[in-house]
C-alpha positions as a printed Julia matrix, in Angstrom:
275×3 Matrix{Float64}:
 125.42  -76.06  96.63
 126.13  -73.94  93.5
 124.32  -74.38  90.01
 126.41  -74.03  87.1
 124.72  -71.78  83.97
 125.35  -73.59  80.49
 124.09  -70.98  78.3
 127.48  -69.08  77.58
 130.61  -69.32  78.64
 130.91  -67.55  81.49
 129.73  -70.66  83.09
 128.31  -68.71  86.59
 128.18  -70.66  89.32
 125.23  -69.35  91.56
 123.72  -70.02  94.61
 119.88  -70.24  94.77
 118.14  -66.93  93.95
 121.22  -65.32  92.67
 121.72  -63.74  89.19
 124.54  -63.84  86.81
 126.55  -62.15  85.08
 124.14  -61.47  82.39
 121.66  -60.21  85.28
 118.69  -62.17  83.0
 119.47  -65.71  84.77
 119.31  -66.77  88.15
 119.05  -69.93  90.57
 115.81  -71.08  91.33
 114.92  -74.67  93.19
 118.67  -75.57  92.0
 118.18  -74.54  88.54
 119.31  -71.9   86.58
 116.26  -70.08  84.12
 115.79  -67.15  82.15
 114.61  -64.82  84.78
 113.43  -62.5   81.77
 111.07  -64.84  79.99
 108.53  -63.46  77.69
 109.23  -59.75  79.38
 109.63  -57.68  76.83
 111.04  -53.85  76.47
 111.44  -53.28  73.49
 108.9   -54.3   69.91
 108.79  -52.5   66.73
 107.78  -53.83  63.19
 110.85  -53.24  61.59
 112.72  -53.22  57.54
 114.44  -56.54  57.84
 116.97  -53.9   56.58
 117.73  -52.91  60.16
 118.89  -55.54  61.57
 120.74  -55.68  59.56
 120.19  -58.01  57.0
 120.27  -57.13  53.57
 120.67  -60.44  51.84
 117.97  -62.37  53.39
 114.75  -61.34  52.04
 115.38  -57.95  51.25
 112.25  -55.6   51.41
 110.0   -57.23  53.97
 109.54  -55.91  57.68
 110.13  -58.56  60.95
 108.52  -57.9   64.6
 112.18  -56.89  66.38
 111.13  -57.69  69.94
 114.19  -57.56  72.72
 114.19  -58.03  76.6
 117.16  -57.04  79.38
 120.74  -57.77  80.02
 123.67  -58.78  78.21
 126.44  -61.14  78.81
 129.21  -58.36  77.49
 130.72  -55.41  79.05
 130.53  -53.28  75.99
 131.11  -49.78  77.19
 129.94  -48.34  73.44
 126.98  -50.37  73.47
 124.14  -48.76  71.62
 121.13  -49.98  74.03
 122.52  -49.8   77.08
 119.27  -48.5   78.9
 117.97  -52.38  78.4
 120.97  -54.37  78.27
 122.9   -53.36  81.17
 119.39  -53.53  83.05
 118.57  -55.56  85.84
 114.89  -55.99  84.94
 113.35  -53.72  88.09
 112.12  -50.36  87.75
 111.57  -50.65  83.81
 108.47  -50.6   81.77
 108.07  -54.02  80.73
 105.57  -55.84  78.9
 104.96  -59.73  80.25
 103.92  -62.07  77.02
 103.48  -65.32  76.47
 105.37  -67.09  73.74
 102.04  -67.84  72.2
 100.49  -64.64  72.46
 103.89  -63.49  70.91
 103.45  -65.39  68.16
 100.25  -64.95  67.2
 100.67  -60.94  67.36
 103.51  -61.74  64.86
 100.92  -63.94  62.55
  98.5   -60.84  62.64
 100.76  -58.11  61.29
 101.32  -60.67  58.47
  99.16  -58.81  56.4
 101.59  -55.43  57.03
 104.68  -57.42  55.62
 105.66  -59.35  58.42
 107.64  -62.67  58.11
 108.54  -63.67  61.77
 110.28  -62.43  64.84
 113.67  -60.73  65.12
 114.73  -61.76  68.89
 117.34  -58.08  69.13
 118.0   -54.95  70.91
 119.38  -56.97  74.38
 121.34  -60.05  73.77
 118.56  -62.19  73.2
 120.38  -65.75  73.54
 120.45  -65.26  77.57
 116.81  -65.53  77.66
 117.49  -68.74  75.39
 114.61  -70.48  76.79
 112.02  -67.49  75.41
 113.78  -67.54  72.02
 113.79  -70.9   71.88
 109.76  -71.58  72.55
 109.22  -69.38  70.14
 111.07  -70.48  67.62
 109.52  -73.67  67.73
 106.23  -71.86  67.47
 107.14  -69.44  64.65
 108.55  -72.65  62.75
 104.54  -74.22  62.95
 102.88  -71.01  61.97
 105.41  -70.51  58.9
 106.85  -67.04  60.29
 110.91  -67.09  60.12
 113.18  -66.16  63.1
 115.6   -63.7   63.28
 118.66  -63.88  65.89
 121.1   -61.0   66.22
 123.51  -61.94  68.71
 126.77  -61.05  70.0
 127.46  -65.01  69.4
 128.77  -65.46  72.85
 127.22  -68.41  73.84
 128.16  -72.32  74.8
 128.27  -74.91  71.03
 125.75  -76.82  72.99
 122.43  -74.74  73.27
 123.72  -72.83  69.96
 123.23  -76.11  68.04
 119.83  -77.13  69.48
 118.54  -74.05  68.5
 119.94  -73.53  65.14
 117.61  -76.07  63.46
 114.44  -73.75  63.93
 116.63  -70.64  63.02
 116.52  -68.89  59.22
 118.8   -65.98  59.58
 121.38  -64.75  62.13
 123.56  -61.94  62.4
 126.33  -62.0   65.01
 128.43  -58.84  66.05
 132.29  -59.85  65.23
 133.32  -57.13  67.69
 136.85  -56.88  67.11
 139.61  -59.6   65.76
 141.77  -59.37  68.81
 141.71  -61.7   71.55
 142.51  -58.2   73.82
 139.48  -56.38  72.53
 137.34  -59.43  73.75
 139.48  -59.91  77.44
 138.57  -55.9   77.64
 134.73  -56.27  77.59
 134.12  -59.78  79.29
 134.0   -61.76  75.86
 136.13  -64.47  74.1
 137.18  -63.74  70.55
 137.54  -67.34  69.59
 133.62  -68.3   70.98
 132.39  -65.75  68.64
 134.41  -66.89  65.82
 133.4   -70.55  66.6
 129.5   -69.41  66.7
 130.02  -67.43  63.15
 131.48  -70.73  61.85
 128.38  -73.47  63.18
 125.62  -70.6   62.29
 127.23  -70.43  58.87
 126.75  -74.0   58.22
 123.18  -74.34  59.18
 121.24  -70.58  58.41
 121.6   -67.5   56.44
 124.24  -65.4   58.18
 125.74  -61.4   58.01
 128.07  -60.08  60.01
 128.3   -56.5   61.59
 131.85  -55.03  62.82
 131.1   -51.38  64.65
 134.23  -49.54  64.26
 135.48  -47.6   67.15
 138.62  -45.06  66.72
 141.63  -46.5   68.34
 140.04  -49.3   69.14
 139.25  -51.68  66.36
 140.39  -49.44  63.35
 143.39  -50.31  62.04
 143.6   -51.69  58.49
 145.74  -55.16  59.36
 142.55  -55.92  61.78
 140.18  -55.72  59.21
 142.51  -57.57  56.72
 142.98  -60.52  58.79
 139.16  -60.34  60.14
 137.85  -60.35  56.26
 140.47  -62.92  55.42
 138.97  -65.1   58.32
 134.97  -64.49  57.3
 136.09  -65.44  53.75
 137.79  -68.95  54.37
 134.28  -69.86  55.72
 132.56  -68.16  52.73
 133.27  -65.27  51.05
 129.6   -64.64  50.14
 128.95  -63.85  54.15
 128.18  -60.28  54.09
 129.91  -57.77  56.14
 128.19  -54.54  57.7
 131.21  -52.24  58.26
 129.35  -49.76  61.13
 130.15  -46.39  61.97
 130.72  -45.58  65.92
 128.78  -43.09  67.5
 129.6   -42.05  71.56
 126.94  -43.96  73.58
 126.98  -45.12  77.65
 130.51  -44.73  78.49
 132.41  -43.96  75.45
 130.37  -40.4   75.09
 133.86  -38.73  75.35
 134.92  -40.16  71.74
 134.44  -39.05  68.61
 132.71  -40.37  66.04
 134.14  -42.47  63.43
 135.31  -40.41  60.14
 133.09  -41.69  57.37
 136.42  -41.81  55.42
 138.19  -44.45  57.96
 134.52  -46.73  57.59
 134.8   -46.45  53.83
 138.6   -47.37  53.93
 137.9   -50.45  55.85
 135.05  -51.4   53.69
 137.21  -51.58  50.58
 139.59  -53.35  52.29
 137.38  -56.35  53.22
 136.41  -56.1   49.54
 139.36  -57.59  48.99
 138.05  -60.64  50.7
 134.31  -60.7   50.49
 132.06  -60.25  47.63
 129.15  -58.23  49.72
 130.49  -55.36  52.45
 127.83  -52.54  53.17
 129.06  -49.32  55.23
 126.64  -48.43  57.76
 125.82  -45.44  59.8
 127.57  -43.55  57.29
């Protein structure tokens, strides 16, 4: 008998004690859980500035706290070392959601506001971010989700109401780009759309030569954010070679800068980054 994962929508099947594709879930006693719950690899008080977010409370600092794996296949992705992990052999740090929280209370007094769940894809240990969330929400501390927004409508709903801010990586707008690196173009665009209509949201594009760069793409992508709202702010990246893409170059700060005035076209707020 197979148990079917709900979280996104790769929908893994898996027997009991195996992982999937995300290698953060797995099968246990004919249920699927977050295998990475509350183990942590990653924590840094951070400018909310980093996330980034520059339109939601601009000038305060979030605990950015991240786990392993990743539902993607990004081959440029910037933190591979934890999100292409398989949780053994790393240095990890086992918390409660509790104890999470209250560390995030305590740096209050250093400018802290809440917790930025980050650095892996943090929505496959859904059940981690979603205690404490609910947590956070009691103590008055805001969460943070940045999220490749691949993920079922069903768990993205429930845990939108104890959400304040997301931003979601809109990879690419072609349905080819997605295909190449395990994702669905139309999921993320569907997430961007429900997270718009219940939280502060940004959006971050990382633009990779030859892959993502051409001027119709960002047109159309722009065009697409604005018909939702055209105050959703756009973080136009710069790509630098990481994990398997090491043999690129780097963007030209001229092709980010193009792009950016091009989305201006669409949307009042576009920020170059990287640059």
């Amino acid at each position: 008998m197979k148990t079917v994962c709900r979280i996104c929508p790769h929908m893994c099947k898996l027997e009991e004690g195996q992982h999937g594709f995300c290698n953060a879930r797995i099968c246990i006693n004919g249920q699927v859980v977050s295998e990475n719950y509350g183990k942590i690899t990653a924590m840094a008080l951070d400018p909310i500035e980093k996330k980034p977010l520059y339109h939601y409370m601009p000038g305060s600092k979030i605990l950015s706290v991240g786990s392993y794996g990743c539902n993607l296949r990004c081959l440029f992705c910037q933190n591979y070392e934890i999100s292409m992990a398989k949780g053994k052999g790393m240095d990890l740090v086992k918390v409660s959601s509790h104890d999470l929280i209250e560390k995030a209370y305590e740096l209050k007094s250093r400018g802290n506001i809440g917790i930025a769940y980050t650095y892996n894809e943090p929505l496959i240990g859904y059940e981690f971010v979603r205690d404490c969330s609910i947590l956070a929400r009691q103590r008055g501390l805001k969460n943070i989700v940045v999220s490749n927004g691949y993920i079922c409508e069903e768990p993205l709903y429930e845990i939108l109401p104890f959400i304040d801010a997301m931003n979601i990586d809109l990879k690419s707008f072609t349905k080819a780009f997605y295909k190449k690196y395990k994702g669905d173009l139309d999921t993320v665009k569907n997430s961007i759309t429900i997270a718009a209509s219940h939280c502060h949201i940004e959006v971050t594009t990382l633009i990779i030569p030859g892959e993502n760069d051409s001027e119709e793409e960002m047109e159309e992508l722009s065009a697409w954010l604005s018909s939702i709202n055209p105050d959703i702010p756009l973080h136009i990246s710069r790509f630098f070679p990481r994990w398997k893409m090491e043999d690129r170059n780097a963007t030209p700060v001229e092709t980010v800068y193009r792009l950016a005035d091009i989305a201006r076209k669409n949307l009042t707020h576009v920020h170059e980054g990287n640059c």
